[in-house]
C-alpha positions in Angstrom: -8.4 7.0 -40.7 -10.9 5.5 -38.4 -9.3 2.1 -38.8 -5.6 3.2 -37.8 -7.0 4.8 -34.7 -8.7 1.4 -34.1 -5.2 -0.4 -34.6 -3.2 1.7 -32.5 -5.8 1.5 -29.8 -5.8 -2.2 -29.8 -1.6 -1.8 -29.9 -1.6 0.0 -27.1 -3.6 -2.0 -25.0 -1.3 -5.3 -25.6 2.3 -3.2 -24.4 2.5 -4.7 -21.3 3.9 -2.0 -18.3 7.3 -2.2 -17.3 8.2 -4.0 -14.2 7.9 -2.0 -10.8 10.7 -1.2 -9.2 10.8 -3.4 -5.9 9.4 -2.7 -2.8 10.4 -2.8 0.9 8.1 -2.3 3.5 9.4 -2.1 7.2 6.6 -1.8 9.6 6.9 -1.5 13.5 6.9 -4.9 15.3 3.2 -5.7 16.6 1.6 -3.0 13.9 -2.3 -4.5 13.3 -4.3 -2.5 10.8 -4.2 -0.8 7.5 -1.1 1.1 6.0 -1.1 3.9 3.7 1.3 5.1 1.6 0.9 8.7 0.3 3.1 10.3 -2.8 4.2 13.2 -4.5 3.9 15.2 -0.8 6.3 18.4 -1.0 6.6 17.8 3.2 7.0 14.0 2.7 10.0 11.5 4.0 12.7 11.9 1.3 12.7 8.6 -1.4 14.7 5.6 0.4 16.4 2.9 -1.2 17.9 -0.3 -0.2 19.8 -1.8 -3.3 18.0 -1.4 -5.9 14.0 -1.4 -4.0 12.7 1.3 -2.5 12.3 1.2 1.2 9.1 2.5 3.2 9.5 2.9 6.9 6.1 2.6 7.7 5.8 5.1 10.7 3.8 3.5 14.0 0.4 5.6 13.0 0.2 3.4 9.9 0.4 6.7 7.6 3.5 7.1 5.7 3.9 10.4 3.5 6.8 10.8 0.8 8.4 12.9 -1.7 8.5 9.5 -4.0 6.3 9.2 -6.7 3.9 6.2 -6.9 5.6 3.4 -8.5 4.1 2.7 -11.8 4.2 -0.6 -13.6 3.7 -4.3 -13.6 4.3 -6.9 -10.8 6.6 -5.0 -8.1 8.5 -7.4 -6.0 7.3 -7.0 -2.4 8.4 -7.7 0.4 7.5 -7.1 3.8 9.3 -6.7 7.1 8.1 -6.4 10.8 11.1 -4.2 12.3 11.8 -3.9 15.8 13.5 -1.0 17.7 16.9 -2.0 17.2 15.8 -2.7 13.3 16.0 -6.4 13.5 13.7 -7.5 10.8 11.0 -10.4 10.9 9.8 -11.4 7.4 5.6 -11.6 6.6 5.9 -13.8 4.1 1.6 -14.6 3.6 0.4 -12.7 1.1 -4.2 -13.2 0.7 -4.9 -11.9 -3.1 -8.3 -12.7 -2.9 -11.0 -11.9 -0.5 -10.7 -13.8 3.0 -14.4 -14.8 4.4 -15.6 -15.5 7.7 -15.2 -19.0 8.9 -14.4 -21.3 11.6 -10.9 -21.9 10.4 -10.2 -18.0 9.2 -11.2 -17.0 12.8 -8.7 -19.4 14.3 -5.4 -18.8 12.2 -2.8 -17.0 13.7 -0.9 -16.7 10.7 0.0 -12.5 10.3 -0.1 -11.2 6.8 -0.8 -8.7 4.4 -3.9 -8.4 2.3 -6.5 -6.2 0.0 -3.4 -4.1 -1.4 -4.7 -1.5 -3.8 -4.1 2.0 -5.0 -6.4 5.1 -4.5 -7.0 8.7 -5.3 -7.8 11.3 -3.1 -8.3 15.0 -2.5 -7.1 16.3 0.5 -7.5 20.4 -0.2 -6.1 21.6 -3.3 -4.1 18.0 -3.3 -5.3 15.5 -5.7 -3.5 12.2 -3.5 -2.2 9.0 -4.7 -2.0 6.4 -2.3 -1.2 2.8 -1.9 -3.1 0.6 0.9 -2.8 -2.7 2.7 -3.9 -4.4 5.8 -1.6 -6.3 8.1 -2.8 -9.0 10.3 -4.2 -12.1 11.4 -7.4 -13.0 8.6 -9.7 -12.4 12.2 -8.1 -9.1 12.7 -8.8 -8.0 8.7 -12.3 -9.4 9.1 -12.9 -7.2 12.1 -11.3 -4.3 9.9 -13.2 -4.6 6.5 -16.6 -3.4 8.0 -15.5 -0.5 10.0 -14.2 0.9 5.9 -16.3 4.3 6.6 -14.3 4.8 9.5 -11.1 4.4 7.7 -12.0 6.7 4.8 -12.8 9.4 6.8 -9.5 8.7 9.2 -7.3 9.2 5.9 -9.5 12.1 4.9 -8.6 14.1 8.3 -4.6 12.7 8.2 -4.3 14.3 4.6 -6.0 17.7 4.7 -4.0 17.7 8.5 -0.4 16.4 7.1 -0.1 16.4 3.3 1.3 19.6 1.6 1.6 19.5 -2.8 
C-alpha cells in the first residue's frame, strides 16, 4: 500500500498545470510603482475579457479588486499596456525575471518595465486574500521601491481590511 501512495505521489507531481488563461493589464499612462491584483472580492470589478484574455484595468491607486478568481495554471501570456485617457494603449514590452541590482548602468536606463511578479496570501478580517503583484518602472525606480517593502505590506494591509469584502 505504501508503495502505490508513493507512485501516485510521484504521478502527481510530473502533470504539468494547464496553461493560464491570458492576461491583459492596462495601467494608467505615467503609473510608477507596485500593482496589486486582489480576487474572489464579493465588492470587486466584475471579470473583463478581451478575446479570449482577461483584462485588468489597473485603477490609478495601483490596487485593483475583482470578482475574478485567480488564474491558476502554467505560463499565462502577459501582456502589458500603459493606457491613456482616451484608451490609446502603449505596449511595455521589458519584462526582468530575475533580481535587478544596483549598478551604474541599472541606475541610468530609462527603459520602463515590469518586474518581481508573484502571487501572495493575505488576511484582511475574516478574508483570507489572494493576490497577484508586480512593479512597473524604470530598474532605478524598482531599486528605490524594493527597500521601502515594510511600507508596502502594511499599505496593502490597510487597502484590504478598508476595501475588500468576501
Amino acid at each position: 500500500m505504501k508503495i502505490i501512495t508513493l507512485v501516485v505521489a510521484l504521478g502527481a507531481g510530473c502533470v504539468p498545470l494547464p496553461r493560464a488563461e491570458a492576461e491583459i493589464h492596462l495601467i494608467p499612462q505615467g503609473y510608477v510603482g507596485w500593482v496589486t491584483i486582489a480576487f474572489g472580492a464579493a465588492n470587486g470589478e466584475a471579470p473583463a475579457y478581451e478575446g479570449n484574455a482577461r483584462e485588468y484595468r489597473i485603477p490609478s491607486s495601483g490596487m485593483l479588486i475583482t470578482q475574478a478568481k485567480t488564474n491558476v495554471g502554467s505560463s499565462p501570456a502577459w501582456r502589458f499596456f500603459f493606457e491613456d485617457p482616451e484608451r490609446t494603449r502603449t505596449p511595455i514590452v521589458d519584462f526582468w525575471a530575475t533580481t535587478v541590482h544596483e549598478s551604474e548602468a541599472n541606475g541610468a536606463d530609462a527603459t520602463v518595465g515590469i518586474a518581481y511578479m508573484r502571487r501572495g496570501r493575505q488576511q484582511a478580517g475574516r478574508c483570507d486574500v489572494e493576490y497577484d503583484q508586480y512593479f512597473v518602472g524604470t530598474k532605478a525606480q524598482l531599486l528605490s521601491a524594493v527597500g521601502r517593502q515594510p511600507e508596502l505590506h502594511e499599505t496593502l494591509s490597510q487597502f484590504l481590511a478598508a476595501n475588500y469584502r468576501c
